[in-house]
The first five atom37 places (N, CA, C, CB, O) and aatype in JSON, in Angstrom:
{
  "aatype": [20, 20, 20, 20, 20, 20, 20, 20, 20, 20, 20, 20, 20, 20, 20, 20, 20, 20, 20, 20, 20, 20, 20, 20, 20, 20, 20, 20, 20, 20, 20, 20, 20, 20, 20, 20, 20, 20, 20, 20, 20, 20, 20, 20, 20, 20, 20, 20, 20, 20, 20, 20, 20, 20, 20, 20, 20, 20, 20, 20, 20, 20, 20, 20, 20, 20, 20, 20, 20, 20, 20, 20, 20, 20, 20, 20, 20, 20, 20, 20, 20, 20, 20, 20, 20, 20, 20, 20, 20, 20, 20, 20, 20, 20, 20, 20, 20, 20, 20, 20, 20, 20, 20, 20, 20, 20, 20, 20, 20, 20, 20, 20],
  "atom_mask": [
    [1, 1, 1, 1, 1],
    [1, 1, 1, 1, 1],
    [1, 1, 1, 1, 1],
    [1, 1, 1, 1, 1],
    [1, 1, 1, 1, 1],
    [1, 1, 1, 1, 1],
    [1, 1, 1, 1, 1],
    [1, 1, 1, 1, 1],
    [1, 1, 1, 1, 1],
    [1, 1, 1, 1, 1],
    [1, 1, 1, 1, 1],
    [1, 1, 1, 1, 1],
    [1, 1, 1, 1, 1],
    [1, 1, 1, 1, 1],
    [1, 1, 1, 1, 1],
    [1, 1, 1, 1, 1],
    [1, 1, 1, 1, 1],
    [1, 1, 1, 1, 1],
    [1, 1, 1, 1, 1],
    [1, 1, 1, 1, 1],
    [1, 1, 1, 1, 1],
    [1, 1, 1, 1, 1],
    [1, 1, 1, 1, 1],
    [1, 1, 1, 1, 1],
    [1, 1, 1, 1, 1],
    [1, 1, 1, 1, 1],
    [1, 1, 1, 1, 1],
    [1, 1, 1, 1, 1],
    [1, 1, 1, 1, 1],
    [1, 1, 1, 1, 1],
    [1, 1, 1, 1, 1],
    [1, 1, 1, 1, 1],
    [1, 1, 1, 1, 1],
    [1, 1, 1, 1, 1],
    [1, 1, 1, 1, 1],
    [1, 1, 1, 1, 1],
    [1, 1, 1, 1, 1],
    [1, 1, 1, 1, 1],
    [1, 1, 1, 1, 1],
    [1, 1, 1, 1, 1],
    [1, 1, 1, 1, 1],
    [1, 1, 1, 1, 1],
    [1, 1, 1, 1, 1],
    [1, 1, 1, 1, 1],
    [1, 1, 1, 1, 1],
    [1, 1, 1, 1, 1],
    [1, 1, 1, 1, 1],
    [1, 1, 1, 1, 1],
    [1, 1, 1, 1, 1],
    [1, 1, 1, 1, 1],
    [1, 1, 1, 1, 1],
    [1, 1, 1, 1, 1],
    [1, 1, 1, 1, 1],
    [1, 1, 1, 1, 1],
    [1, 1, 1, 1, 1],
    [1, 1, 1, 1, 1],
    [1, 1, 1, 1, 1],
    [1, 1, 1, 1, 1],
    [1, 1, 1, 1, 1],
    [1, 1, 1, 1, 1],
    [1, 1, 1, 1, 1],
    [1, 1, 1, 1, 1],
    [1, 1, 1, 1, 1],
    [1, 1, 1, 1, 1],
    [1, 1, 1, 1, 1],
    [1, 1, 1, 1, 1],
    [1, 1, 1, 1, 1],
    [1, 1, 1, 1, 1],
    [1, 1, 1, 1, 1],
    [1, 1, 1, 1, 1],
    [1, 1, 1, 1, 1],
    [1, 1, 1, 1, 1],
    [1, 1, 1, 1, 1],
    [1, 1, 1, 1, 1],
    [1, 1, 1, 1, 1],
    [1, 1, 1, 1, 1],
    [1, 1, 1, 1, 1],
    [1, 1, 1, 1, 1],
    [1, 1, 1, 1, 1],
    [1, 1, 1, 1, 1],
    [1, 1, 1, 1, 1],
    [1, 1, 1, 1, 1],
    [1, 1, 1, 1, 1],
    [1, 1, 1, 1, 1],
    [1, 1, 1, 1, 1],
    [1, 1, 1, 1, 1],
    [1, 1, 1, 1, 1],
    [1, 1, 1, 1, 1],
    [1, 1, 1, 1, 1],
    [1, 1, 1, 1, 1],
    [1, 1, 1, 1, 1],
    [1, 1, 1, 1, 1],
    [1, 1, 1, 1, 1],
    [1, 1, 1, 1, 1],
    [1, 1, 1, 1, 1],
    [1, 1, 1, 1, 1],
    [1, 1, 1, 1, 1],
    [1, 1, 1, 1, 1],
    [1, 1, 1, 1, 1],
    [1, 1, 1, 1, 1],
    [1, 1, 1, 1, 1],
    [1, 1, 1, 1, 1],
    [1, 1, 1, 1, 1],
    [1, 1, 1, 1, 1],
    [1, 1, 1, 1, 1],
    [1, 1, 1, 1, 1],
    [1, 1, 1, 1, 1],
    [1, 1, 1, 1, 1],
    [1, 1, 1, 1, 1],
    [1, 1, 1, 1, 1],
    [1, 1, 1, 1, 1],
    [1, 1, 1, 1, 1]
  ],
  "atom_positions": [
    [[-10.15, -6.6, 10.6], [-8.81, -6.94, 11.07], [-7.91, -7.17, 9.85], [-8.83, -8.2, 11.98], [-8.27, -7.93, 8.96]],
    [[-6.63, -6.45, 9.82], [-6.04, -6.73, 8.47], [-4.84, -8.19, 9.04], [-5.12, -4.96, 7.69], [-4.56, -8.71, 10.12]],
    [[-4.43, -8.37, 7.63], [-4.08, -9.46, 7.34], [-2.02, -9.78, 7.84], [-4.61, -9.44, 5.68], [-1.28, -10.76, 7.75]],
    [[-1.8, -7.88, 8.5], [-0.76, -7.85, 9.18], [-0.1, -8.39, 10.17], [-0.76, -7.21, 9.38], [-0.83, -8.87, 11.04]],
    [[1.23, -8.5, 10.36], [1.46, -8.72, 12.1], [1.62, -7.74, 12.85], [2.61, -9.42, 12.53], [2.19, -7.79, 13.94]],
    [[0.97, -6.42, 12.21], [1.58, -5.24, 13.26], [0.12, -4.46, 12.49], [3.72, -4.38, 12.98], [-0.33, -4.57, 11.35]],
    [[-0.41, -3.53, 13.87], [-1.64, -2.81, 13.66], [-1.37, -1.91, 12.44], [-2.08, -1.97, 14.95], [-0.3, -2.04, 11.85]],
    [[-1.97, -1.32, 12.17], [-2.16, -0.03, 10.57], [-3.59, 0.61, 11.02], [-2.43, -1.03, 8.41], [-4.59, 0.27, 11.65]],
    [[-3.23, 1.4, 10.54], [-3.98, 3.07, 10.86], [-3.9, 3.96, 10.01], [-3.45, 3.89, 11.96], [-2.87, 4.64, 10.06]],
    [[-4.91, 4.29, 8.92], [-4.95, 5.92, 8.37], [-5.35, 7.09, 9.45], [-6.15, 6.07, 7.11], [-5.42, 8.22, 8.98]],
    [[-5.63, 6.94, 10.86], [-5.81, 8.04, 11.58], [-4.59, 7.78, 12.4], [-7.19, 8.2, 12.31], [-3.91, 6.75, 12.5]],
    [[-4.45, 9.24, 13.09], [-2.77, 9.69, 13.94], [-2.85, 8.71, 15.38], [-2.65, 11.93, 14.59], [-1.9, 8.7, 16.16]],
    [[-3.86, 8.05, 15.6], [-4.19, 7.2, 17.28], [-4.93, 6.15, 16.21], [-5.55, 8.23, 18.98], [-5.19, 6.24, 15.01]],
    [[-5.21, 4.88, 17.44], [-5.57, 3.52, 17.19], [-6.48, 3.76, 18.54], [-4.25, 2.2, 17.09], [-5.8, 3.96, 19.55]],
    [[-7.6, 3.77, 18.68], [-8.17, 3.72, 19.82], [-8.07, 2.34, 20.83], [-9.42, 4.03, 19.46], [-7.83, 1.23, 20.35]],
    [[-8.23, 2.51, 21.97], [-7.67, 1.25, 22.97], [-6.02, 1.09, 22.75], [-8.49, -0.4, 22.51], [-5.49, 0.0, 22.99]],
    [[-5.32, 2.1, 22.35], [-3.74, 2.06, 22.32], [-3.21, 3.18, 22.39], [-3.15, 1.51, 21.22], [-3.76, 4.1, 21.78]],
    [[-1.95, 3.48, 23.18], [-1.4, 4.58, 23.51], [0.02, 4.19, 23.01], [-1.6, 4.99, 25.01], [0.64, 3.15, 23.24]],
    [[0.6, 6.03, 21.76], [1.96, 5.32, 21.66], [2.47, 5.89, 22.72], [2.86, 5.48, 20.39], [1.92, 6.66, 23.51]],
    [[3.83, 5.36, 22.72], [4.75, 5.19, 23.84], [6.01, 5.57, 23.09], [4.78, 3.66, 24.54], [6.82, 6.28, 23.69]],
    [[6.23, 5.25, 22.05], [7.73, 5.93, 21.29], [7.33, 5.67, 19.63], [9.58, 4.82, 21.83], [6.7, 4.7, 19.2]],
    [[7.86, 6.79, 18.84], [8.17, 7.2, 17.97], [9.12, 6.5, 16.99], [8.41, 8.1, 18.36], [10.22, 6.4, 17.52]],
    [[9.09, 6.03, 15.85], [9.97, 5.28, 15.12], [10.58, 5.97, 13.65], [9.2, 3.98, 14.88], [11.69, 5.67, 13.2]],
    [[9.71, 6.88, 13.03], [9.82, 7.45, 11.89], [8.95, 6.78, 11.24], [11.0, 7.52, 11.35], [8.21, 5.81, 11.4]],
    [[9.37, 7.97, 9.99], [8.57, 7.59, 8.6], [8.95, 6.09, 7.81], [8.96, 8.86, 7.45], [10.08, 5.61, 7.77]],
    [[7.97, 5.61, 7.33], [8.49, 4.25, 6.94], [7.61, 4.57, 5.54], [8.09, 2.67, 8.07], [6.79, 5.48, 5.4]],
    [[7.99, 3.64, 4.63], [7.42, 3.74, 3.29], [7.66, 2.38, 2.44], [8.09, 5.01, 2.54], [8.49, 1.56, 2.83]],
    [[6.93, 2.2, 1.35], [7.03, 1.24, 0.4], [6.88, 1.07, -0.57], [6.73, 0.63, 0.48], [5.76, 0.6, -0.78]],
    [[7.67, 1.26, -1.7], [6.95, 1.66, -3.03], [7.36, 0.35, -4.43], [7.66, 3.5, -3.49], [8.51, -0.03, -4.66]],
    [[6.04, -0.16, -5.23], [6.59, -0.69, -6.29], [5.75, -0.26, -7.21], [6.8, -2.05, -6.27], [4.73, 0.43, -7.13]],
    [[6.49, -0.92, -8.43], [6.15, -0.05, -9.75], [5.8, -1.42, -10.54], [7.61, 1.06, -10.53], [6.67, -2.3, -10.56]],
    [[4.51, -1.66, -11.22], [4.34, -2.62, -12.3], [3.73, -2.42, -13.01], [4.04, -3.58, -12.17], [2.77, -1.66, -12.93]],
    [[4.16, -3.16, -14.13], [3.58, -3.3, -15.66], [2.78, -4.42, -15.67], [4.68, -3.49, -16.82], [2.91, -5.4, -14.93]],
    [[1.77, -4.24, -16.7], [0.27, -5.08, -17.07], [1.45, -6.39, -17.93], [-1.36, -3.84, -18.54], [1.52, -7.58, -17.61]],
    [[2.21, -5.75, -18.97], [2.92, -6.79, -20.05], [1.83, -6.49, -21.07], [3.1, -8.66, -19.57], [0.9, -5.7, -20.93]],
    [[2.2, -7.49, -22.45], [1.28, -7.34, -23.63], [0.37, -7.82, -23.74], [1.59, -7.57, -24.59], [-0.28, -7.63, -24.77]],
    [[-0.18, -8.77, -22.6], [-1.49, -9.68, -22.55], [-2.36, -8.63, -21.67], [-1.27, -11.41, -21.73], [-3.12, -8.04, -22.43]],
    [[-2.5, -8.21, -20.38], [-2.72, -7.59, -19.95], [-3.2, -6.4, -20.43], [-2.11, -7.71, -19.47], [-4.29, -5.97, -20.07]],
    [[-2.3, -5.66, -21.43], [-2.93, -4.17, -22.26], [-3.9, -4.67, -23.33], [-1.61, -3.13, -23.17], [-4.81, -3.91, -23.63]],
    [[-3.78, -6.31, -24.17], [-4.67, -5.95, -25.13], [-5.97, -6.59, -24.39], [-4.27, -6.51, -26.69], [-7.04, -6.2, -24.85]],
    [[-6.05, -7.65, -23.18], [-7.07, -7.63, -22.46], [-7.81, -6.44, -21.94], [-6.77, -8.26, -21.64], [-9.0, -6.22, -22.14]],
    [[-7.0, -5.73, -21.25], [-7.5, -4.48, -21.0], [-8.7, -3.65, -21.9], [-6.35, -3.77, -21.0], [-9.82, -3.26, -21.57]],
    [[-7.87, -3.56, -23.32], [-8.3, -2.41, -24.34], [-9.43, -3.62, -24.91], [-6.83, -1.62, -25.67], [-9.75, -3.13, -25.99]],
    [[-9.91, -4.42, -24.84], [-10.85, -5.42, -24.88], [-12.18, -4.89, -24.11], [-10.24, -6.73, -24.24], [-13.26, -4.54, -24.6]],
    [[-11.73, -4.93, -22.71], [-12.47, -4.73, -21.6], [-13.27, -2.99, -21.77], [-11.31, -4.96, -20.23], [-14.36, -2.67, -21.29]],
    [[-12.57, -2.33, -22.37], [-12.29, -1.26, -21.96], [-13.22, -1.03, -23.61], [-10.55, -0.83, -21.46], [-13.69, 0.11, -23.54]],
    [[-13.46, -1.43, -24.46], [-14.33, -0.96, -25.59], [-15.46, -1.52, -25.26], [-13.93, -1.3, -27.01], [-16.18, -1.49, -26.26]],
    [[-16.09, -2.1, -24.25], [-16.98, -3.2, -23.81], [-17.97, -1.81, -22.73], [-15.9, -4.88, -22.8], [-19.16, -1.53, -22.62]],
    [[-16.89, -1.36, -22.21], [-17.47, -0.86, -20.78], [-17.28, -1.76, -19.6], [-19.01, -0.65, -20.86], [-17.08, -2.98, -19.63]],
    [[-17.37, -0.87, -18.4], [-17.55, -1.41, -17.03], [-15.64, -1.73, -16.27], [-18.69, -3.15, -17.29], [-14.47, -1.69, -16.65]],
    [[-16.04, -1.89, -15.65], [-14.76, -2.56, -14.52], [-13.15, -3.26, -15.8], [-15.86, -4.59, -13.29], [-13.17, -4.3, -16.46]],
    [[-12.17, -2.38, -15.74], [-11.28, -3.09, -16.34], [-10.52, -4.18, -15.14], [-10.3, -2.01, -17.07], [-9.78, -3.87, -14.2]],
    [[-10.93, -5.33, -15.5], [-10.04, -5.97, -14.02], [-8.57, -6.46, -14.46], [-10.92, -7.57, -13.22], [-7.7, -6.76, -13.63]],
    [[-8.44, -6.5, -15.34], [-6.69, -6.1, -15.99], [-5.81, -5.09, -14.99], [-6.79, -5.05, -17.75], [-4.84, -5.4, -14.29]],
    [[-6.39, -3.88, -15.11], [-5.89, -3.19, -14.61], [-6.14, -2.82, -12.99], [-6.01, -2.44, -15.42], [-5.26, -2.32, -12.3]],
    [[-7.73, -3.21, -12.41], [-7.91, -3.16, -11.18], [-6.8, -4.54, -10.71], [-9.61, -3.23, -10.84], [-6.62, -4.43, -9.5]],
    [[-6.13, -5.59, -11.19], [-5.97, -6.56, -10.37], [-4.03, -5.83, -10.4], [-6.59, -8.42, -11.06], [-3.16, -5.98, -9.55]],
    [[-4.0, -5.38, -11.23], [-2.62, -4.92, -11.22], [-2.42, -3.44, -9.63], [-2.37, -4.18, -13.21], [-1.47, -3.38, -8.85]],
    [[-3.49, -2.64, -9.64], [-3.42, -1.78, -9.06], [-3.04, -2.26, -7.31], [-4.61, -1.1, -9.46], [-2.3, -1.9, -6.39]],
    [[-4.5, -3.69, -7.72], [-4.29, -4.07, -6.18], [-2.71, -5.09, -5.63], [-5.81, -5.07, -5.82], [-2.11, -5.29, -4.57]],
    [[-2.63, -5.32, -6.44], [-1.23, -6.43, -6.26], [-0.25, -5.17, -6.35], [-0.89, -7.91, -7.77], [0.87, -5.5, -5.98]],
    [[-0.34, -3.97, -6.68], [0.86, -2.96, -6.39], [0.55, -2.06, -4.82], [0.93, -1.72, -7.89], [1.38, -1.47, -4.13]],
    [[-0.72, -2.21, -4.61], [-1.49, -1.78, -3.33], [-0.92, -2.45, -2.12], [-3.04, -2.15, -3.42], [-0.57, -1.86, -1.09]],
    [[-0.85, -4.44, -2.48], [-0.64, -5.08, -1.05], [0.87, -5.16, -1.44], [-1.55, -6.72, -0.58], [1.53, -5.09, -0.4]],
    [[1.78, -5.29, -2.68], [3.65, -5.54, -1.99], [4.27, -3.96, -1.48], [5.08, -6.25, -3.68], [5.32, -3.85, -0.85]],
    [[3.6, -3.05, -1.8], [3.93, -1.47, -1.14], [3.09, -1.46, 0.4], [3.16, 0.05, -2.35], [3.73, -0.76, 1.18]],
    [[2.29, -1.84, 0.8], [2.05, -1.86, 2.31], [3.14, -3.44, 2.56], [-0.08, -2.01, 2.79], [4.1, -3.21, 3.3]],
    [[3.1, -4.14, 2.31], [3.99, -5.36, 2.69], [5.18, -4.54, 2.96], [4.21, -6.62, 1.5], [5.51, -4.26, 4.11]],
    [[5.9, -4.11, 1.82], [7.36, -3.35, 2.17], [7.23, -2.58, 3.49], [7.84, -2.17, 0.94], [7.76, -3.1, 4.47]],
    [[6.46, -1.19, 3.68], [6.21, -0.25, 4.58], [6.0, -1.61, 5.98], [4.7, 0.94, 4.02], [6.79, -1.47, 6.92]],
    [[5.61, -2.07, 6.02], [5.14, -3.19, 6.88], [7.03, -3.55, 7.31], [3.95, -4.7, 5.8], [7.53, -3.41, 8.42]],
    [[7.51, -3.87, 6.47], [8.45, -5.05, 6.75], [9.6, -3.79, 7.24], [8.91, -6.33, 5.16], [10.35, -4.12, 8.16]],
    [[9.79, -2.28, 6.64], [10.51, -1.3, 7.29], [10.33, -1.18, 8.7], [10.27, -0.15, 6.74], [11.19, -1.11, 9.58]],
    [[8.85, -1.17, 8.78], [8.77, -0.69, 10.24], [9.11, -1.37, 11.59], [7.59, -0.4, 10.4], [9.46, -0.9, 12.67]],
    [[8.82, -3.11, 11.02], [9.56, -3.98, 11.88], [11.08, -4.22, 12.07], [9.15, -5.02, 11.59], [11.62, -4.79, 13.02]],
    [[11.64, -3.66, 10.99], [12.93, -3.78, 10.81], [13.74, -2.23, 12.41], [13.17, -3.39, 8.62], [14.85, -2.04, 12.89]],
    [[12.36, -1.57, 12.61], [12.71, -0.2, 13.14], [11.99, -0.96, 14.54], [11.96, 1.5, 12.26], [11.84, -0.09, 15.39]],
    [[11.54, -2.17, 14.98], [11.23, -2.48, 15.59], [9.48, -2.06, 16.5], [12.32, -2.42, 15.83], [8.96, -2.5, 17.52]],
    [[9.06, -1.06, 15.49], [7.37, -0.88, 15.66], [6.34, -2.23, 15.41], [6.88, 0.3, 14.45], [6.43, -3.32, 14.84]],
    [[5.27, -1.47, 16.19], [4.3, -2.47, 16.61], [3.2, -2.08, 15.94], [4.06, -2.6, 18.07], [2.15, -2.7, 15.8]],
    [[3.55, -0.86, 15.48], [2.2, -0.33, 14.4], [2.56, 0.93, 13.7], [0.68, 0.07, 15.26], [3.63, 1.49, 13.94]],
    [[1.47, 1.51, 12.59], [1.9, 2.23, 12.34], [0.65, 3.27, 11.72], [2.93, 1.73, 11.75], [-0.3, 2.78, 11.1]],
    [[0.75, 4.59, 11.93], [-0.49, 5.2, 12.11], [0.17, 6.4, 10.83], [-0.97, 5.74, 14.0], [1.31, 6.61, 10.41]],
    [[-1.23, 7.03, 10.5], [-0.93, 8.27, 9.55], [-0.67, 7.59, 8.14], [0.5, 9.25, 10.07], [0.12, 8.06, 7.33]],
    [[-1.67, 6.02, 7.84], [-0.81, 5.51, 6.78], [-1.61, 6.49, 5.7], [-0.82, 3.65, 6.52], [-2.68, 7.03, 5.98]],
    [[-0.77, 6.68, 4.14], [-1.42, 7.16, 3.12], [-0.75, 6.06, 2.1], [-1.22, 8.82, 2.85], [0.35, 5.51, 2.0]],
    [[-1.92, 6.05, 1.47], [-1.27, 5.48, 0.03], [-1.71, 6.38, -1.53], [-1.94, 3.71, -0.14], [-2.88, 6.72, -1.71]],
    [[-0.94, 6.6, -2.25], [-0.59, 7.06, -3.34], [-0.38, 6.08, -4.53], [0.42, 7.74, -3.06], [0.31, 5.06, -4.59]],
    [[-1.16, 6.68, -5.44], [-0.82, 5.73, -6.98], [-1.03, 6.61, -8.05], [-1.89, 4.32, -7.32], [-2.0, 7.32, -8.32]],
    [[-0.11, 6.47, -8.54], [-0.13, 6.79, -10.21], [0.54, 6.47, -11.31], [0.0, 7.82, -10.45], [1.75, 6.33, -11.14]],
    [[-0.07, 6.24, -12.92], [0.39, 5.58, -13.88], [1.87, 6.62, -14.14], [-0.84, 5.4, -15.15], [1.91, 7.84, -14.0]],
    [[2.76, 5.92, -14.46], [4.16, 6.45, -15.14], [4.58, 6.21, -16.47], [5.25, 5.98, -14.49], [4.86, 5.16, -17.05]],
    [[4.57, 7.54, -16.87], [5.58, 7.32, -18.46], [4.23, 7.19, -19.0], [6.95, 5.7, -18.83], [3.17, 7.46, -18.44]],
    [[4.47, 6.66, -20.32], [3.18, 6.67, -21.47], [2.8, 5.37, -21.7], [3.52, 7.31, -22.98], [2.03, 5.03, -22.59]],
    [[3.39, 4.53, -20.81], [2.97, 2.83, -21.05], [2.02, 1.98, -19.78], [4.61, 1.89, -21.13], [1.51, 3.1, -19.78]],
    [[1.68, 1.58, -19.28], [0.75, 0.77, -18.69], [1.44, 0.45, -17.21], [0.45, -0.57, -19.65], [1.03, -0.43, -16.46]],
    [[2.65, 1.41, -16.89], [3.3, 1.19, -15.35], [2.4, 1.71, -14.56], [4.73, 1.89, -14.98], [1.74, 2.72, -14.81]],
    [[2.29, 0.67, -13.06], [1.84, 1.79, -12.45], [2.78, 1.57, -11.16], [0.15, 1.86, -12.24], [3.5, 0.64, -10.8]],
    [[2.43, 3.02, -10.54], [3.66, 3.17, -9.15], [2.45, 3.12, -8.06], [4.86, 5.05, -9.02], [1.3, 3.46, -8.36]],
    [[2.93, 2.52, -6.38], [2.27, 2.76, -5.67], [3.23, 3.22, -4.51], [1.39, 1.8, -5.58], [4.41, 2.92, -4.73]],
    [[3.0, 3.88, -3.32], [3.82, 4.63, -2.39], [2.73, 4.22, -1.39], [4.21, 6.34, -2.68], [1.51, 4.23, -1.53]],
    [[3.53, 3.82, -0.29], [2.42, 3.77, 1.44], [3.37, 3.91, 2.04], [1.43, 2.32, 2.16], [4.44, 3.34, 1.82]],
    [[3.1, 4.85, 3.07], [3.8, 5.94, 3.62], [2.97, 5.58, 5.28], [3.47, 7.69, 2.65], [1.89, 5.01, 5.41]],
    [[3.68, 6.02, 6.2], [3.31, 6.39, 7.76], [4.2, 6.63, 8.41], [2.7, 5.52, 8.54], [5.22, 7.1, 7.9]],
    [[4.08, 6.36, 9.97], [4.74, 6.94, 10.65], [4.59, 5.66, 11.54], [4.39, 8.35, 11.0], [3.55, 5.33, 12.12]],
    [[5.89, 4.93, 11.56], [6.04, 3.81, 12.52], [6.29, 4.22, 14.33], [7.4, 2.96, 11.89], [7.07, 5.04, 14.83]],
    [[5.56, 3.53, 14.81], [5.71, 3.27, 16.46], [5.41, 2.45, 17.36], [5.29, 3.94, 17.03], [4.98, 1.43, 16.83]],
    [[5.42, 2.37, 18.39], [5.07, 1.56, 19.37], [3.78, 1.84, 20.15], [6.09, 1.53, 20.18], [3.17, 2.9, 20.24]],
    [[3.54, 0.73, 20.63], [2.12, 1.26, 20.93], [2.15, 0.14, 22.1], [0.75, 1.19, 19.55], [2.93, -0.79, 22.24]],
    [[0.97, 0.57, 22.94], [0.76, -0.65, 24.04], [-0.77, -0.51, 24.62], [1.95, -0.51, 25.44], [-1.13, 0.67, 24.52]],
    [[-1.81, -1.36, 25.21], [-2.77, -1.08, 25.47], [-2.93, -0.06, 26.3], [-3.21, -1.91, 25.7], [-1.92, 0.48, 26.75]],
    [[-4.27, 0.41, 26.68], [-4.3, 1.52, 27.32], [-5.25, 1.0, 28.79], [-4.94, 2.77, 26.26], [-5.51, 1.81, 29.68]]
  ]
}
């Protein structure tokens, strides 16, 4: 169960729910930087081997305010969920940004 007020779905149906109307595409995107503590922790981590969590904790904190946004569009469009979600990430420019995008297709839904 996620941590939403409105269902989420990477598949086009939510089983036990039927939509009922259509809302559009909704999306959410932010972009962050590690800073200078962060990169030389990183490049620490990262001559060591294994898991950089510098950079995994940055990825995920750009993971949950880009579904938060997409989240907060779709209520704004008055949906109850939202199905077809994708999320997208990748580093920008030559410095330690990273971008995230979550994308779906907001609607309504009601039990079946």
């Amino acid at each position: 169960m996620s941590n939403f007020s409105i269902l989420l779905s990477t598949t086009d149906e939510i089983p036990g729910f039927r939509i009922t109307e259509y809302k559009g595409l909704v999306f959410g995107i932010t972009v962050r930087s590690r800073g200078m503590g962060g990169d030389c922790a990183a490049g620490c981590q990262s001559c060591a081997g294994g898991e950089v969590s510098a950079y995994t904790s940055v990825v995920l904190d750009s993971r949950n305010e880009a579904l938060n946004r997409m989240v907060a569009d779709a209520q704004t469009r008055g949906a109850n969920a939202i199905v077809g979600i994708r999320i997208d990430n990748d580093q920008l420019g030559q410095g330690a940004n990273t971008g995230v995008v979550a994308m779906g297709t907001a609607v309504v839904v009601t039990n079946m």
